[in-house]
Structure formats: C-alpha cells, structure tokens
C-alpha positions as CSV (number, residue, x, y, z in Angstrom):
1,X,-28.9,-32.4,-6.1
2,X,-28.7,-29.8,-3.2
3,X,-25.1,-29.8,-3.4
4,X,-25.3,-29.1,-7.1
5,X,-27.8,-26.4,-6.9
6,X,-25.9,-24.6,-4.3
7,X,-22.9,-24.8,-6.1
8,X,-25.1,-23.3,-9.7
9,X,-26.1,-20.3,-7.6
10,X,-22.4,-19.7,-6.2
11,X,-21.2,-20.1,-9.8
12,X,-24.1,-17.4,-11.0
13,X,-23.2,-14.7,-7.9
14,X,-20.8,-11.8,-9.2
15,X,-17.3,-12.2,-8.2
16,X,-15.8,-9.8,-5.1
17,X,-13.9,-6.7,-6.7
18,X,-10.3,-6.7,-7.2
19,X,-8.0,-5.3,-4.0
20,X,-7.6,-1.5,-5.2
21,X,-3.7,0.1,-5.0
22,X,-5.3,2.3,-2.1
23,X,-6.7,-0.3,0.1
24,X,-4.9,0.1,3.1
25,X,-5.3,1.0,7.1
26,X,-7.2,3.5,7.9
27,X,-6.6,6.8,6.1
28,X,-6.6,10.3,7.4
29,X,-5.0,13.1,5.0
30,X,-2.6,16.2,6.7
31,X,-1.2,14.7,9.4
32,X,3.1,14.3,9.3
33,X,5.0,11.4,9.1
34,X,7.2,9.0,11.0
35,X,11.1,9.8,10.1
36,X,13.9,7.9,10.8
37,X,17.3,10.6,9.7
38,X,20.9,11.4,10.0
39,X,21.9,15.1,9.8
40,X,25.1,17.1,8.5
41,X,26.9,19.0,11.0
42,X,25.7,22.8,11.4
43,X,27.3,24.3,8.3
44,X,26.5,27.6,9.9
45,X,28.0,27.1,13.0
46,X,29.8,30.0,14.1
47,X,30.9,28.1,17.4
48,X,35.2,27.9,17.5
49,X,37.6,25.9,19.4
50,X,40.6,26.8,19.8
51,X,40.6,29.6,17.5
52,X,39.2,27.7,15.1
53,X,35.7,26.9,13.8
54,X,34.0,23.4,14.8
55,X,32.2,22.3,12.5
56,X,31.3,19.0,14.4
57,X,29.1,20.6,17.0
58,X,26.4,19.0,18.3
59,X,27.8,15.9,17.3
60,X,24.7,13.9,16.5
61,X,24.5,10.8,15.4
62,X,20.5,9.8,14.9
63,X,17.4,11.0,14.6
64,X,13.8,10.2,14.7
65,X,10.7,12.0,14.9
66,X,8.2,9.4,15.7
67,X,4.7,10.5,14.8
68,X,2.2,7.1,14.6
69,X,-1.5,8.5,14.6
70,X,-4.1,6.1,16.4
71,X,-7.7,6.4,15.1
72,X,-10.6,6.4,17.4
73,X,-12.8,7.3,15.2
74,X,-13.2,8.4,11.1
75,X,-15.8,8.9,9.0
76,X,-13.3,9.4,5.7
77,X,-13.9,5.8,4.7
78,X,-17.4,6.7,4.4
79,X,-16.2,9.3,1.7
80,X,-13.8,7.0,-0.2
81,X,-15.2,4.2,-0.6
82,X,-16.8,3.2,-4.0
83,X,-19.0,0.9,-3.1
84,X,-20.9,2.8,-0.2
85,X,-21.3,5.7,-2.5
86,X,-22.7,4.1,-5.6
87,X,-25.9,2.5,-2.9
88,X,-26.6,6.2,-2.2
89,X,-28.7,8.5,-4.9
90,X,-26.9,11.5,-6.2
91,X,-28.2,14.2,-3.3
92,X,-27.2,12.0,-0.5
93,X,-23.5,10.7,-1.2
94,X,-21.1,12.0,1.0
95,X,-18.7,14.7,0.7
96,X,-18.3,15.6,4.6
97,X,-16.2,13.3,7.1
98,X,-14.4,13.6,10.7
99,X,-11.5,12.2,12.3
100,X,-11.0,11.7,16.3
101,X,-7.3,10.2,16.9
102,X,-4.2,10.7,19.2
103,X,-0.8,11.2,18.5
104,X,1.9,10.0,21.1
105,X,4.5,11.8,19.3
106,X,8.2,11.7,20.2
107,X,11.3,13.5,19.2
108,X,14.6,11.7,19.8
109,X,18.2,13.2,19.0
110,X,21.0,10.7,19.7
111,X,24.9,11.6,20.4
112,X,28.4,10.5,19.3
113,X,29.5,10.8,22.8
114,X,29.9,7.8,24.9
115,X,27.3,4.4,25.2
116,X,25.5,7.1,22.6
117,X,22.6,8.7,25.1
118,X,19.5,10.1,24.0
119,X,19.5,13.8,26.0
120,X,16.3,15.2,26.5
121,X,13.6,13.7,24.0
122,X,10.9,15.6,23.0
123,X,7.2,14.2,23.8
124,X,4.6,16.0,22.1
125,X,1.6,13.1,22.6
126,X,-1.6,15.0,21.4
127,X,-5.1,14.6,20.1
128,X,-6.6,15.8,17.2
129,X,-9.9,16.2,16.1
130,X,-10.3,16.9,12.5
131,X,-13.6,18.1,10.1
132,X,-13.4,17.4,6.1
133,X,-15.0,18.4,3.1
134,X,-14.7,16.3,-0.6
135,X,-15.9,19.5,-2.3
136,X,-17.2,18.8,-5.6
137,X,-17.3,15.3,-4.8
138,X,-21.1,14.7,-6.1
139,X,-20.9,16.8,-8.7
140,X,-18.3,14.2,-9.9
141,X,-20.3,10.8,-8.8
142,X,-23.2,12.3,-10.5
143,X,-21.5,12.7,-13.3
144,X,-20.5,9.3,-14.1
145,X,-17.1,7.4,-14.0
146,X,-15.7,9.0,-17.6
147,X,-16.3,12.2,-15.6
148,X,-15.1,11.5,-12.5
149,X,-12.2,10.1,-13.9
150,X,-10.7,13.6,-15.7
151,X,-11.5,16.2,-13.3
152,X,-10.4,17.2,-9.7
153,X,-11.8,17.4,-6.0
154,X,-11.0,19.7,-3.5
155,X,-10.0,18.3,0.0
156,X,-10.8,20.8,2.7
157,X,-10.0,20.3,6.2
158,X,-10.1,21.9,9.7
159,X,-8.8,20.8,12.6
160,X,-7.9,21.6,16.2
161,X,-5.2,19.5,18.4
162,X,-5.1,19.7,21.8
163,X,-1.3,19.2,22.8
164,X,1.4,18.3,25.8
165,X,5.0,19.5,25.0
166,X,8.2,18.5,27.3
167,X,10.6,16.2,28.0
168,X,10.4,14.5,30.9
169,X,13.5,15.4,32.8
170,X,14.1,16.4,36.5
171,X,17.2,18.7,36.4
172,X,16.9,22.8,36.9
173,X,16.3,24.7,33.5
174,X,19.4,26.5,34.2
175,X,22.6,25.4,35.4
176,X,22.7,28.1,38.4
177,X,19.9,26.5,39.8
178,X,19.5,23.4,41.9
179,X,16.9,21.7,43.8
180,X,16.7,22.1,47.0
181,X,18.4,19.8,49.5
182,X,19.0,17.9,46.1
183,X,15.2,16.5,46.1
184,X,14.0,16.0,42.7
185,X,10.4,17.0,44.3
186,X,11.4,20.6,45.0
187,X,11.3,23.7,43.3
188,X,14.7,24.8,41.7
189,X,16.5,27.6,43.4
190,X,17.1,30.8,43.2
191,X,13.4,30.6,41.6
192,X,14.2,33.1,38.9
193,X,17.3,33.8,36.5
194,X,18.4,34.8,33.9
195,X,18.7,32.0,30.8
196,X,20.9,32.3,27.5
197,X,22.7,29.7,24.8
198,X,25.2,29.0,27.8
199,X,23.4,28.8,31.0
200,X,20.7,26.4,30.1
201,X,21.1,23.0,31.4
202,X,21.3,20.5,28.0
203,X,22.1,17.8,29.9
204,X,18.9,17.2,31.8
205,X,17.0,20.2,32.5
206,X,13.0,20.3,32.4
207,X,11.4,21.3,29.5
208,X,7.1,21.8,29.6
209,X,4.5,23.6,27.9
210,X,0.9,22.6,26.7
211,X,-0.7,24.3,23.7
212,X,-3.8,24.6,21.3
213,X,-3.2,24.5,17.7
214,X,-6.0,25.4,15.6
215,X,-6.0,25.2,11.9
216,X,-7.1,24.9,8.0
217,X,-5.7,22.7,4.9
218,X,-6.7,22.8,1.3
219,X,-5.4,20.4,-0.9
220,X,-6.7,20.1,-4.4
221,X,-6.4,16.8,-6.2
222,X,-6.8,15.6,-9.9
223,X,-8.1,12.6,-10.4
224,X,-7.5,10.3,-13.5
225,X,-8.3,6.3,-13.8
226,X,-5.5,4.3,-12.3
227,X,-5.6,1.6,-14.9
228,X,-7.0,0.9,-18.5
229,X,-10.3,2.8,-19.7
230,X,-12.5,4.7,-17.1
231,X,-15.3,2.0,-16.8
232,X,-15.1,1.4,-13.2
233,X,-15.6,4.3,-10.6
234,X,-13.3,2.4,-8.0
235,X,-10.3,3.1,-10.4
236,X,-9.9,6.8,-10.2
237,X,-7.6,8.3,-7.9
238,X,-5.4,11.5,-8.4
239,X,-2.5,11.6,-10.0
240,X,-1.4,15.5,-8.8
241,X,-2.4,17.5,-5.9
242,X,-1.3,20.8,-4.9
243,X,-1.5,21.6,-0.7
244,X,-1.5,24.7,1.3
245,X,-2.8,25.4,5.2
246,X,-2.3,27.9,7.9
247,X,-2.2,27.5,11.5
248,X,-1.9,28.9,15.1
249,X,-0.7,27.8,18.0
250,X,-1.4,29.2,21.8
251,X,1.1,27.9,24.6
252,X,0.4,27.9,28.0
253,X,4.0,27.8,29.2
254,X,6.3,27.4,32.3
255,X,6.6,29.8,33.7
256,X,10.4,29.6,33.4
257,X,10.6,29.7,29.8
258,X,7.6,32.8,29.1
259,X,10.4,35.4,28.4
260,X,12.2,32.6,26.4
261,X,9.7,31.0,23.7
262,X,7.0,32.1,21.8
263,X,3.2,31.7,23.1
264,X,2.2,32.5,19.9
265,X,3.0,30.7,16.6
266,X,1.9,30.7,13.1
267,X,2.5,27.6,11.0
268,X,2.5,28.0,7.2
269,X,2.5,24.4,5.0
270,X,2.8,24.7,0.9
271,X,3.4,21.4,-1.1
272,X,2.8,19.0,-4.4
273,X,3.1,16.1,-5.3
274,X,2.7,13.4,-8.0
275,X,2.4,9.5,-8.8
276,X,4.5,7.6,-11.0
277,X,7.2,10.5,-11.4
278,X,10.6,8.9,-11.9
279,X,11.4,5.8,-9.7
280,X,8.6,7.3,-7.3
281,X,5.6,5.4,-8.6
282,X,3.4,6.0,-5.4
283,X,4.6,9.7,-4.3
284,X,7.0,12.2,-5.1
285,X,6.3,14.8,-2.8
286,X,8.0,18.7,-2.3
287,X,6.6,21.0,0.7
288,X,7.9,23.5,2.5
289,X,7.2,25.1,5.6
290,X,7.6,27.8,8.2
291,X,7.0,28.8,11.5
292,X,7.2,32.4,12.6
293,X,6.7,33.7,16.2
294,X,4.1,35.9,16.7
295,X,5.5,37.9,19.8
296,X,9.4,37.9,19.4
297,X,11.6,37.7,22.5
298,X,14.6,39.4,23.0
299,X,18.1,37.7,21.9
300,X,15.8,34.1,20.7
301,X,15.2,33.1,17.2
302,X,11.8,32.0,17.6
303,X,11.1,31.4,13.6
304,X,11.9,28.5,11.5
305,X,11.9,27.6,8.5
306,X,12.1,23.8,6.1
307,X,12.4,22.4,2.2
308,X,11.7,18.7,2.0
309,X,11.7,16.1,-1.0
310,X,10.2,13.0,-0.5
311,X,10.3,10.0,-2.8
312,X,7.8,6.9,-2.0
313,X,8.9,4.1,-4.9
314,X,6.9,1.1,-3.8
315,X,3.2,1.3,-4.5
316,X,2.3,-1.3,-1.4
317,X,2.8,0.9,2.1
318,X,3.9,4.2,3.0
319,X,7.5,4.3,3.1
320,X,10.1,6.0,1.5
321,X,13.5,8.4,1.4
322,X,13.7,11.7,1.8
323,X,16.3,14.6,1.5
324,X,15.2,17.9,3.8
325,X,16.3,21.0,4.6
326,X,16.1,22.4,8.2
327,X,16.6,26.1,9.5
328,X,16.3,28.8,12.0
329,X,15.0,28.0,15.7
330,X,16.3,24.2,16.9
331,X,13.1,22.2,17.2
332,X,14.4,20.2,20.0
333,X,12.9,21.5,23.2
334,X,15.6,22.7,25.6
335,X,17.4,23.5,22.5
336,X,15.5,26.8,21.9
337,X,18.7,29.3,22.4
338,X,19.8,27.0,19.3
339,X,20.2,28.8,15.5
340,X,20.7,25.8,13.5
341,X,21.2,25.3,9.3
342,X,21.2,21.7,8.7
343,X,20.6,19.1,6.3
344,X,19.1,15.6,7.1
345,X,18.6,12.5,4.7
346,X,16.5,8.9,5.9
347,X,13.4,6.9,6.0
348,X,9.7,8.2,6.3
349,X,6.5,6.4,6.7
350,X,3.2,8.1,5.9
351,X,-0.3,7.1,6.6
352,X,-1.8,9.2,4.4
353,X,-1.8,9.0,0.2
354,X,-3.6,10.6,-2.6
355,X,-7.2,11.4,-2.8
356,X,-8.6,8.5,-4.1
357,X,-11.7,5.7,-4.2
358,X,-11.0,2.5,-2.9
359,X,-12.8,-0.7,-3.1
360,X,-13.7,-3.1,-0.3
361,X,-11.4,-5.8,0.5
362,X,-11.2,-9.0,-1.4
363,X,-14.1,-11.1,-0.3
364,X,-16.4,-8.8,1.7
365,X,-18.9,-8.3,-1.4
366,X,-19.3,-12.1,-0.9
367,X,-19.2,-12.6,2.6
368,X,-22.0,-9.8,2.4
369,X,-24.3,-11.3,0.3
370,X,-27.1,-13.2,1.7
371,X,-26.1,-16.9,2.4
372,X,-27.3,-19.7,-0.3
373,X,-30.2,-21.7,1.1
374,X,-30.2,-25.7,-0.5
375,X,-32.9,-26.6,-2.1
376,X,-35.0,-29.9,-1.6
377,X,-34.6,-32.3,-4.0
C-alpha cells in the first residue's frame, strides 16, 4: 500500500518541462568567436620577384584565432531563465545581469615553408568584466506570453577588459639588434633604431604590450514563439536582432614599438542576423567592423577594416562556416608594418546565440520538488 500510494502521488506531480533549443553552457552575448580558416594570398600585394609580382607572399597555410571564454561568474541565467522569472511578481523580475570571465586568447598563423612552423603567435589572454541590461524585459513578462511573444527587447551591455598582448619570443625587434653576449636575458643592442617593413625581425622577434579596452553594445532583438501557439513563456526567443557598439582601447606599450603602433584605438562593431534563413536554421549572421588609430604614426597603417558572413545550420551547438573579408593593418603582432587585403573561409564556434528564454534542464523541476514521504498503511 505504501508503495502504491507513493507511486499515485508521482503519477499526480506535473511532468519536468521539455529541453528548450537554447539550453546550453553558459551564455554570455558580445564576446567573438573561436575560428578555425584558410586565407587567399594578398591580392593586393604589391611585393615583386624578379620583376614580377608574387602573388604567393606570405605563404600561409592555416589559421586560427582561438578565443574560448571561461566564466567565473554570470548573473545572465538569472535573466533568461523562464522559470526563475515567472516565481518573481512583476516589479521584481530581472532585467539587469553581470559577467566576470577570462579569455586566454591565441592567434596562430601557420606557413608553407618547411615541417610548416607557427612564427610568432599572438597571445592576447584577458579578462573581462561585463554589466547588462534586458531593457524592456518586464514590460514584456508583465504583459503575458501572447505579448512577450510579438514584440522585442533591447540588450544593452558595457564592459571593460583588462588585456596582455605579445608573443612570447626572445629574438631583437629588429634585425640590427642583438643581445648581448647572445644572452636571451639581456637587453638588445644598439638600444634604439630605426624599424620599417624590412628591418623587423618576423622570424622571432618580441612583440609586448598591455591595454584597457573599455566599451558599449546595443543589440536589439525581436522575439517571436519558437514553436506552435504562444502559450508557454519559455518558447519565445528572437528571430532577428540588429547589433551595434563602440569601443576604446589604451596601450601601454614597449617601449620599442611607441613610435610604431597605435596607443590609441577605436573599435566600431555593426551586425544582424536571423534564424531559420536558408540552410542556416540557428544563425545567419553579417557584421562588419573597423578599427581606426586614434594618433597615426608616420609610414604605418594603423586602421583596419572587416565584412564577415556567418552561417550556423545545426540548431544543437555553436558551430558553423563562415566567408570574411580582411583589410588594412595585419592583425598579427610583429606584422604591424603589414598592409594586407585578404579573404579567409573556415569553421567558427560561438558561445553566444539569440536573446532568448530558456527552460531548466530535463529533470530539475522534479529533482526540485519536495521528496514523496510513504504513507502508513
């Protein structure tokens, strides 16, 4: 009989809610993505050989700009989860979240020349601390799901990131220098000249700087249900956003590079994107951005410039293909004397999505619920 009663009361509880499309790691929005890419020779290369233009220089044969974000701490979940916001009244659901995480982020640019070395790399690790506003978010709650479900949230977001840049190498920046008595723990010598596209050391000369970035993105989404009639809040999610954001970076350089690269640089992002376009049923994504040095030095390009596409067809995980134009100043540390026009195609993995609601994982309604006590027969 205890058996049988406990198993009536099971029977009676509500079942757990369905996995929702969006129920993944954790999520933090604006921060870039891992790429794996191959890029076109420099079709503006003016370099000749010969006499004749070479349109194979730098000969490179991979890329990868690897870019996982480890989260110490978020409060986001708080914001998009259904089931935490419908246990709160209408004044106190949340619309404000923050986000603590680190960034080891590396750069790598492999060659066609022989056992196919990786010169240089780029390590950018960083950490970021980001603040985030759902505006409009309880406006939309308070309205009910049918509401909710038709009209659009604004995701603001500020942020400051608190950065190393080099690349870890122990030749001379330029190759007129050396270290004295060939110690890798000495200063380079002479201790000053001059640097240009020819006399910097590509091979393995050290590249360092640290910076501050500080920043704002807006990103507007519109949210519609994912599925069938708009009964059930943890079904909307947005089907379109539109993205801009600003921001501006302060280096603290070597001192070797000062008259070289930029202290001062603005960043300007501008993007949309949209689910089940084409065979892209979780993201189709276009963005562009720029990067614009604030106090020019002579004979360097310090601005840049890219166009991007980016099609995610598999609704499960953040991968996908992308096609992406690249211009102006060479990203690539030690490369900064470097005009390059190039275009690069591969893989990408994102840990961020659409604005959305998501529901708690199969099971934890249950596992919540107070435990079923048998009764005495």
């Amino acid at each position: 009989m205890t058996v049988a009663t406990a198993a009536a009361q099971s029977a009676a509880a509500p079942p757990p809610p369905p996995p929702s499309p969006f129920s993944m790691g954790p999520i933090v929005p604006f921060l870039e993505a891992t790429d794996v890419f191959l890029s076109t020779p420099d079709f503006k290369n003016d370099r000749k050989v010969d006499g004749v233009r070479d349109y194979y220089q730098p000969p490179f044969k991979l890329e990868a700009n690897i870019f996982p974000h480890l989260i110490f701490r978020q409060t986001y979940t708080d914001v998009i989860e259904i089931e935490n916001q419908n246990t709160l009244d209408a004044e106190n659901k949340k619309e404000f979240a923050y986000s603590i995480s680190g960034t080891p982020g590396v750069r790598l640019r492999m060659l066609t020349s022989e056992s196919s070395p990786v010169r240089t790399p780029s390590f950018t690790p960083r950490i970021n601390l980001q603040g985030l506003w759902a505006r409009r978010l309880k406006e939309r709650l308070r309205g009910g799901a049918r509401t909710a479900a038709s009209g659009n949230v604004g995701l603001y977001e500020a942020h400051v990131r608190i950065a190393h840049y080099s690349n870890g190498q122990e030749g001379c920046l330029s190759v007129n220098q050396a270290r004295q008595e060939d110690d890798d723990q000495t200063e380079c010598v002479p201790e000053t000249v001059p640097l240009d596209g020819e006399t910097i050391n590509r091979k393995n000369g050290s590249f360092s700087t640290n910076f501050v970035a500080v920043g704002m993105n807006y990103m507007r989404n519109n949210l519609k249900a994912v599925e069938g009639p708009p009964t059930n809040s943890r079904e909307w999610l947005a089907h379109r956003e539109l993205r801009a954001g600003l921001e501006l970076e302060w280096h603290f350089k070597n001192d070797r590079i000062k008259d070289y690269y930029s202290s001062k640089r603005l960043n300007a992002t501008a993007g949309a994107a949209w689910r089940d376009a084409w065979i892209c049923d979780r993201r189709l994504d276009v963005a562009a951005n720029a990067t614009v040095g604030l106090d020019t030095k002579d004979d360097v390009t310090n601005n840049s410039w890219s166009a991007q596409a980016t099609c995610m067809p598999l609704n499960r995980g953040g991968w996908g293909f992308f096609v992406r134009y690249v211009g102006g100043q060479d990203y690539y540390n030690v490369q900064l004397f470097e005009t390059i026009h190039r275009v690069q195609v591969g893989f990408t993995f994102n840990q961020g999505g659409f604005f959305g609601f998501r529901s708690q994982p199969t099971g934890a309604t249950a596992s919540a619920a107070p435990p079923v006590k048998p009764v005495a027969p």
